[in-house]
Backbone bond lengths (Angstrom), bond angles and torsions (degrees), N, CA, C in turn:
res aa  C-N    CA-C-N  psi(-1)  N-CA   C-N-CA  omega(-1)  CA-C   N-CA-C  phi
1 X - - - 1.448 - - 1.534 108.44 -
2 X 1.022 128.16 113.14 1.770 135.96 132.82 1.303 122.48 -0.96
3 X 1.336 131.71 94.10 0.865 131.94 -174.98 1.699 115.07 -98.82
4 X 1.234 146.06 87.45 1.637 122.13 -170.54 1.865 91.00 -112.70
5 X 1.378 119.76 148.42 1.643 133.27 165.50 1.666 95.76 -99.71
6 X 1.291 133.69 149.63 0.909 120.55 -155.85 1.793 86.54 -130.37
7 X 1.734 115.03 -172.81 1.723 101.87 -165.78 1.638 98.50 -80.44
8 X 1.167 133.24 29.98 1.376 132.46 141.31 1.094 100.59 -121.49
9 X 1.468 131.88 126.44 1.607 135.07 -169.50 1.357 113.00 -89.38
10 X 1.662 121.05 -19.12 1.015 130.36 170.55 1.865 112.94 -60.72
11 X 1.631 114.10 -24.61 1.490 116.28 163.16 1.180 105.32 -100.17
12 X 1.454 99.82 121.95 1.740 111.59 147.97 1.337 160.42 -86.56
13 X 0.664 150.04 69.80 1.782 152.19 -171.81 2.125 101.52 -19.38
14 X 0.961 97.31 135.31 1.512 105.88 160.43 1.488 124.43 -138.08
15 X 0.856 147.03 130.67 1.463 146.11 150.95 1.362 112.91 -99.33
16 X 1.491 114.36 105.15 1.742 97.88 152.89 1.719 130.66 -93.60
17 X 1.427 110.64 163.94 1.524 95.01 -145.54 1.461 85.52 -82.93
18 X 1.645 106.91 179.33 1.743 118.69 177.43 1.450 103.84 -130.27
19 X 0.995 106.18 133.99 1.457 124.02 162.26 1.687 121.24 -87.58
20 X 1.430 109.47 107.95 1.511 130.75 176.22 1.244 119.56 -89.66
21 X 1.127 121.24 131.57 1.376 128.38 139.30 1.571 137.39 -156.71
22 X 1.144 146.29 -136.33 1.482 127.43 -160.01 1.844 89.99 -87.73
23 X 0.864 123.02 -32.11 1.401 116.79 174.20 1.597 133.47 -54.78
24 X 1.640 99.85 -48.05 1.654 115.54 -176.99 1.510 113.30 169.14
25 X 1.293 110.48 -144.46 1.465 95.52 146.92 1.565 102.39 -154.22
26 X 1.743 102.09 -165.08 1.176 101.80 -162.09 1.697 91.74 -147.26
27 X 1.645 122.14 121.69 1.467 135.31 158.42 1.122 115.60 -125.14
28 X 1.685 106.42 149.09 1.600 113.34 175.18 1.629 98.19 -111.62
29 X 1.676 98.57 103.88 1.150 110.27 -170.77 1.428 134.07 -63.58
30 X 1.683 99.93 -16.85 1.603 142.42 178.82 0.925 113.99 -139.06
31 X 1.671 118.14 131.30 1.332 132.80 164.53 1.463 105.56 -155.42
32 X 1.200 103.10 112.60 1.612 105.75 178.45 1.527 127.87 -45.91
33 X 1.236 134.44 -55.04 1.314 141.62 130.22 1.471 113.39 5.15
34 X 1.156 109.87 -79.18 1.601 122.80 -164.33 1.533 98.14 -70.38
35 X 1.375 100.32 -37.55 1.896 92.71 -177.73 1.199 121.85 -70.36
36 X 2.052 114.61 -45.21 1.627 102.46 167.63 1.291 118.94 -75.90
37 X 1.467 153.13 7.43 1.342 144.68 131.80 1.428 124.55 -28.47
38 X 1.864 94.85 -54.59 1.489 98.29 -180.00 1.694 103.22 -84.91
39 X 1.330 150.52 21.50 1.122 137.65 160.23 1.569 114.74 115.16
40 X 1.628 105.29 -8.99 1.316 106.96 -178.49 1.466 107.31 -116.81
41 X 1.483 100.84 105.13 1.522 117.00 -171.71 1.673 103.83 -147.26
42 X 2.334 83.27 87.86 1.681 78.04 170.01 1.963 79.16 -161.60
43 X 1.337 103.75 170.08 1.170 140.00 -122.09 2.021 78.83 -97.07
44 X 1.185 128.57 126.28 1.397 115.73 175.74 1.255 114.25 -131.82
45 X 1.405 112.46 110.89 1.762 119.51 -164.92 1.519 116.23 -102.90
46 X 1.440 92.41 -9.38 1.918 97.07 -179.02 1.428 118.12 -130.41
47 X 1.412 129.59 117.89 1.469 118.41 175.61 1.951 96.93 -97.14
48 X 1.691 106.47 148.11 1.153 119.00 164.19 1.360 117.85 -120.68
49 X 1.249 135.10 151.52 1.328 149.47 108.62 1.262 173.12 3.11
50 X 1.250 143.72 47.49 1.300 107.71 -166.77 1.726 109.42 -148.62
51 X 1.475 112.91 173.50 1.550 97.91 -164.12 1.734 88.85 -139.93
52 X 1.254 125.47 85.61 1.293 126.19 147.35 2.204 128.75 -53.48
53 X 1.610 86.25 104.09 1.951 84.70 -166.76 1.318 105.15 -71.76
54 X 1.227 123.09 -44.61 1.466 118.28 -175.17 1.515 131.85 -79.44
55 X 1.095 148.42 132.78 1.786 132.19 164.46 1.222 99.50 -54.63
56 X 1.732 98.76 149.96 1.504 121.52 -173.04 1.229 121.65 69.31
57 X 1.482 112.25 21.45 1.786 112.04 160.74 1.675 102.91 -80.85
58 X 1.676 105.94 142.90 1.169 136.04 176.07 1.415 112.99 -98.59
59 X 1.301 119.40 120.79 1.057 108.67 169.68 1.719 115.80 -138.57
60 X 1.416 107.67 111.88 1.836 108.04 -166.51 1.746 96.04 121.04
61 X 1.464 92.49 -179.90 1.262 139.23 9.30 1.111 105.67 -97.66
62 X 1.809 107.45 136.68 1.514 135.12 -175.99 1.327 123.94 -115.76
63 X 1.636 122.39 147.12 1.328 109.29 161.43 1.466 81.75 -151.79
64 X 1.499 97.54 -172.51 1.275 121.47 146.19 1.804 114.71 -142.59
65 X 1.619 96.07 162.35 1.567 105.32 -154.98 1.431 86.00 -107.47
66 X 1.258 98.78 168.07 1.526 124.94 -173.72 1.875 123.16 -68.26
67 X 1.289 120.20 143.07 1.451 124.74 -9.34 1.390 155.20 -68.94
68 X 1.652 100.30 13.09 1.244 123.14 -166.84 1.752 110.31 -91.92
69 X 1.260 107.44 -2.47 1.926 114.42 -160.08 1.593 86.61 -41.26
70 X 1.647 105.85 164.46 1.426 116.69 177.15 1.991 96.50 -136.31
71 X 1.038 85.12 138.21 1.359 100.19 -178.25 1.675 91.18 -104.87
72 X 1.489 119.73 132.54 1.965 111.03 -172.86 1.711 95.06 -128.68
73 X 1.327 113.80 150.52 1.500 133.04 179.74 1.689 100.93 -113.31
74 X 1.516 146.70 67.48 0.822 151.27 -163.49 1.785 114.82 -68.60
75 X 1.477 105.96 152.41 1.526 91.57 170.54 1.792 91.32 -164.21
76 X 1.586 96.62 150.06 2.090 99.39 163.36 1.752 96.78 -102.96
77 X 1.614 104.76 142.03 1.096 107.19 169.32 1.419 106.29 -128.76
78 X 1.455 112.77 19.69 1.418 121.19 164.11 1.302 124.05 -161.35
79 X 1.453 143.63 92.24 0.956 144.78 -150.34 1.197 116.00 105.26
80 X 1.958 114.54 -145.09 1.163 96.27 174.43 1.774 89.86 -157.96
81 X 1.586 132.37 174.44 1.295 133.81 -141.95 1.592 86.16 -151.83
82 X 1.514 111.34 166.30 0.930 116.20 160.55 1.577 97.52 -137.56
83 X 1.322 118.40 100.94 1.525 107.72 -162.68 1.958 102.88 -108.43
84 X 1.408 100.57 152.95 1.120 114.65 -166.70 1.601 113.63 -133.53
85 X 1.445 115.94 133.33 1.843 104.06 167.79 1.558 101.34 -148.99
86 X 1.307 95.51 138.94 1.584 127.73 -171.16 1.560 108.53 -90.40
87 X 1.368 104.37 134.05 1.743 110.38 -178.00 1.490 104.62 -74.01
88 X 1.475 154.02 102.54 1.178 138.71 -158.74 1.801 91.47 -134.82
89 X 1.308 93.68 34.06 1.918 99.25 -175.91 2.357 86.64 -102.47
90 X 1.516 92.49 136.47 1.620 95.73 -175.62 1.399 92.06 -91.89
91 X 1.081 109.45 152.47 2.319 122.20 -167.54 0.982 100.31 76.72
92 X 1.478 143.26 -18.79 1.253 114.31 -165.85 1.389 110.41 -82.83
93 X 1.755 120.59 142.58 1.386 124.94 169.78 1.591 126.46 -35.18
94 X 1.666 125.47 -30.70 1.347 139.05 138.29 1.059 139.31 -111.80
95 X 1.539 90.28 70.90 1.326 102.56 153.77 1.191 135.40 -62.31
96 X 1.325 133.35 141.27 1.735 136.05 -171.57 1.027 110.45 29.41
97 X 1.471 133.30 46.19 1.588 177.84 28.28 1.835 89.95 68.25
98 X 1.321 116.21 154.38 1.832 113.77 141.61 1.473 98.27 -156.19
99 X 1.111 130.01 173.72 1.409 162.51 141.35 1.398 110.93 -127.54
100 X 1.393 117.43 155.81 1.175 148.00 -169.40 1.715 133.69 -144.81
101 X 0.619 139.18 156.35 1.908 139.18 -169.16 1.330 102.45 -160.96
102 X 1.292 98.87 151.13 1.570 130.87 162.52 1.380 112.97 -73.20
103 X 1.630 139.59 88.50 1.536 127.15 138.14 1.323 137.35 -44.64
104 X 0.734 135.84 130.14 1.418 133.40 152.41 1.365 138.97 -174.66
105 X 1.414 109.45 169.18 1.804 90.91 178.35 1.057 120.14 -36.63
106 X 1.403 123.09 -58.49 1.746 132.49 -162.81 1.100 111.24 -46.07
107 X 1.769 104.57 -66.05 1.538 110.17 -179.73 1.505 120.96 -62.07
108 X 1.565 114.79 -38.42 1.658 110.60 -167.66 1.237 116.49 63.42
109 X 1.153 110.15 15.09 1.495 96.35 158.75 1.908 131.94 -86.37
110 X 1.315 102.79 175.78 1.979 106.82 -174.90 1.369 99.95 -141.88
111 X 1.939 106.85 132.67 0.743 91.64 -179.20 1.925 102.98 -117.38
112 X 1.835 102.40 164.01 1.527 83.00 -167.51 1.496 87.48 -130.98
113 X 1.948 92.94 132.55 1.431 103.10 158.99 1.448 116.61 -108.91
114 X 1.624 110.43 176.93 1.421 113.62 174.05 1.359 122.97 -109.67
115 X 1.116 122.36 159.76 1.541 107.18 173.89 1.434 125.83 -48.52
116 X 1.219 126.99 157.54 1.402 122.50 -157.92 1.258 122.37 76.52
117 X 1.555 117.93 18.52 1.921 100.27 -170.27 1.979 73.89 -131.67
118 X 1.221 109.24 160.63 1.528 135.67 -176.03 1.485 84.09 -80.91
119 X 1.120 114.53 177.40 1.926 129.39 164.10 1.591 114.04 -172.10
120 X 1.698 84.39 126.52 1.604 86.94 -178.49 1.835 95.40 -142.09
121 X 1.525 94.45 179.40 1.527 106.15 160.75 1.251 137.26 159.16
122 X 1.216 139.34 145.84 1.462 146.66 -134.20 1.482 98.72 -108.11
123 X 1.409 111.21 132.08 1.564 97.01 161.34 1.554 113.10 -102.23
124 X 1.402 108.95 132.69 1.203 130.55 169.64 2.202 110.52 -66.77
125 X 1.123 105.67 -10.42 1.394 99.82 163.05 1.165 111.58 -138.35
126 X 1.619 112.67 170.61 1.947 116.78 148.51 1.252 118.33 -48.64
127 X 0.657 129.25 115.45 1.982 129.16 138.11 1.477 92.71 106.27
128 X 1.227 109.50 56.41 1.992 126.19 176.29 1.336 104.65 -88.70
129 X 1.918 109.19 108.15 1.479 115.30 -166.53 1.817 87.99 -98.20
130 X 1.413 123.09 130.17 1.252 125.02 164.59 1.625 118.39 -95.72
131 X 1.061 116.27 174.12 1.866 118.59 156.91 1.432 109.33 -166.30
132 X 1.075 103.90 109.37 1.607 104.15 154.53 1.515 125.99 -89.15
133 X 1.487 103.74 159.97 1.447 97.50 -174.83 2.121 92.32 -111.05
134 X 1.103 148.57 132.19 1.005 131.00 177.62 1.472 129.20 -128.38
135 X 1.292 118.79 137.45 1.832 111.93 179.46 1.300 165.47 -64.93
136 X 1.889 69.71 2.55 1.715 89.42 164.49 1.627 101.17 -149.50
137 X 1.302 120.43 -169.36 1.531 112.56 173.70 1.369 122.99 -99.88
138 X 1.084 119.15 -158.47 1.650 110.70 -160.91 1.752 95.07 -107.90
139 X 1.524 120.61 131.03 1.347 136.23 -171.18 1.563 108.27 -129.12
140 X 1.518 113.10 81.34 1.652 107.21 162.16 1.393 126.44 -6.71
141 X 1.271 99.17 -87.27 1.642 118.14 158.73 1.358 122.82 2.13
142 X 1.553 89.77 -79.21 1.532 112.45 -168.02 1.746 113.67 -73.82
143 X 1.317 112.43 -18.68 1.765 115.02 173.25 1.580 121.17 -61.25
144 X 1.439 98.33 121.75 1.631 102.34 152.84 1.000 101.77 -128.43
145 X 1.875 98.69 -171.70 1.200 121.03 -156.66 1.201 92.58 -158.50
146 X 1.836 114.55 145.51 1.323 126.28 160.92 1.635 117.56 -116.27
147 X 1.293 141.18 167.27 1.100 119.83 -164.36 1.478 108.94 -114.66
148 X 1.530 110.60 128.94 1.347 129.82 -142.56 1.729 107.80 -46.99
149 X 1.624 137.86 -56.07 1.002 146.29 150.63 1.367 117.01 -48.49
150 X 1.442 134.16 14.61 1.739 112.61 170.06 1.605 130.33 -51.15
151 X 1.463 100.19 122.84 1.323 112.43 178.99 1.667 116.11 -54.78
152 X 1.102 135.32 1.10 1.301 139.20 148.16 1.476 118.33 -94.63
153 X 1.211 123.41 -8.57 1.639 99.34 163.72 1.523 111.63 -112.43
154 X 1.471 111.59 4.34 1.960 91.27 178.08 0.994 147.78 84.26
155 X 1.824 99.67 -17.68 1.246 101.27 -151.91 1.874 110.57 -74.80
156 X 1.245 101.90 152.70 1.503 98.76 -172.84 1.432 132.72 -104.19
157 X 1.365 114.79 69.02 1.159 143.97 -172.61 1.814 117.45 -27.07
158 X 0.855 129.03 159.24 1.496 110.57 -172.18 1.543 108.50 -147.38
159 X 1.803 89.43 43.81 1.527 107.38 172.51 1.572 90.74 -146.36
160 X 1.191 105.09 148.89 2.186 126.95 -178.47 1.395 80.95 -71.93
161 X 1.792 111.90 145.34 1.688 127.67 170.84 2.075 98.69 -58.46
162 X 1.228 112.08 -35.45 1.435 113.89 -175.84 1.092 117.68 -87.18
163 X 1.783 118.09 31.97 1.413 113.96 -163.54 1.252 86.47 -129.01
164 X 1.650 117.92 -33.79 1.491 129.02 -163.94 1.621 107.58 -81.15
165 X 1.664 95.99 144.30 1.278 132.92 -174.63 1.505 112.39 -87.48
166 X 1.107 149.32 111.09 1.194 129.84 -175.42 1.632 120.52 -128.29
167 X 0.957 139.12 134.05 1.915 129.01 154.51 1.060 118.49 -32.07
168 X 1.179 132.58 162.53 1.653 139.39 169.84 1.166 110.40 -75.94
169 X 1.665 106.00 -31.53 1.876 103.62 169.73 1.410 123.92 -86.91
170 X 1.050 94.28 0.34 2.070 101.37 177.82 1.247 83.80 -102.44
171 X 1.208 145.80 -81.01 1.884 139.21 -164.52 1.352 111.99 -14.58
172 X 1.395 107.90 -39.67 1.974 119.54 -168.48 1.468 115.60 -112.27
173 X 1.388 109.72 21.17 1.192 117.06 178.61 1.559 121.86 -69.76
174 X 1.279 120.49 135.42 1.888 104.19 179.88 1.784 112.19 -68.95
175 X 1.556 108.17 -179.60 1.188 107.73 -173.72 1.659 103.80 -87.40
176 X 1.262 121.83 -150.00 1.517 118.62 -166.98 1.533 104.28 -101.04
177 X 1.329 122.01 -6.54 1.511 132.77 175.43 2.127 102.63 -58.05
178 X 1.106 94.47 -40.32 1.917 96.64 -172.63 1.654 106.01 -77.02
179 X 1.477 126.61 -26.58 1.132 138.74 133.36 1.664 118.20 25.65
180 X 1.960 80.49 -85.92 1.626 101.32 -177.77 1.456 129.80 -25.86
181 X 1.536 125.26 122.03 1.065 111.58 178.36 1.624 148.28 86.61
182 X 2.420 86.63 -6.13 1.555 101.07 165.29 1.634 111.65 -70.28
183 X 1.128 93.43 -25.42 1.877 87.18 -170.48 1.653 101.74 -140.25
184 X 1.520 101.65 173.74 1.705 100.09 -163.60 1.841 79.61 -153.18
185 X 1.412 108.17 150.46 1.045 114.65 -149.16 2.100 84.53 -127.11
């Protein structure tokens, strides 16, 4: 397996390898073992979903705050993503910090954040099947949201603002200033 730490070391890059042949192929996309070696050694009680049809769906930036934080192991198993997670932990050296990666079929790669980081991401195609694996379960309550373009984080999206697809609850999302103080590092 592929190991990359990315310029927040707390996110990781993974690739696990695939086995081809005239049939298809075959990866074990998870293996606990192999994952806490590479640094990701935490406890995963929820798998998600989801199937964005069009390019330029937005999805995030999301978390949830404590005690519910979710730490997510991301992956595309159809299409392709441009996935992104934000340092939104207070002390930490990157703070309102991001990095970002390419998912997708081709590559097979996963990317893993920890609790305390925002998560969002664009699909770069139609019919972009995602899954996360995540570390805690899903808490109404406990969800926020920051709004995907905030003029304090920069981040540099690699879709036009008039290209993007959005929810009604991501459209009205605050900027990264309300942030402050979900998580502590």
């Amino acid at each position: 397996m592929k190991v990359e730490r990315l310029a927040i070391p707390d996110v990781i890059l993974v690739t696990p390898p695939r086995f081809s042949d005239d049939r298809g192929f075959f990866s074990e996309t998870y293996n606990q073992q192999r994952m806490a070696a590479a640094g990701i050694d935490a406890p995963f009680v929820q798998d998600n979903q989801s199937l964005s049809r069009q390019k330029g769906v937005v999805r995030g930036l999301h978390c949830q705050l404590a005690p519910f934080a979710q730490g997510k192991l991301v992956r595309c198993s159809k299409g392709a993503i441009w996935d992104v997670a934000v340092d939104a932990r207070d002390g930490s050296p990157t703070y309102g910090k991001w990095v970002a990666a390419e998912l997708s079929e081709e590559n097979w790669s996963q990317l893993w954040l920890p609790p305390g980081f925002l998560h969002g991401f664009v699909t770069l195609t139609d019919n972009a099947e995602v899954q996360y694996k995540c570390t805690n379960v899903y808490d109404k309550a406990s969800e926020r949201a920051v709004i995907w373009n905030c003029p304090h984080l920069k981040i540099e999206w690699p879709v036009k603002s008039q290209e993007v697809i959005l929810s009604d609850k991501d459209t009205i999302a605050p900027d990264f200033t309300a942030a402050r103080g979900w998580f502590h590092s």
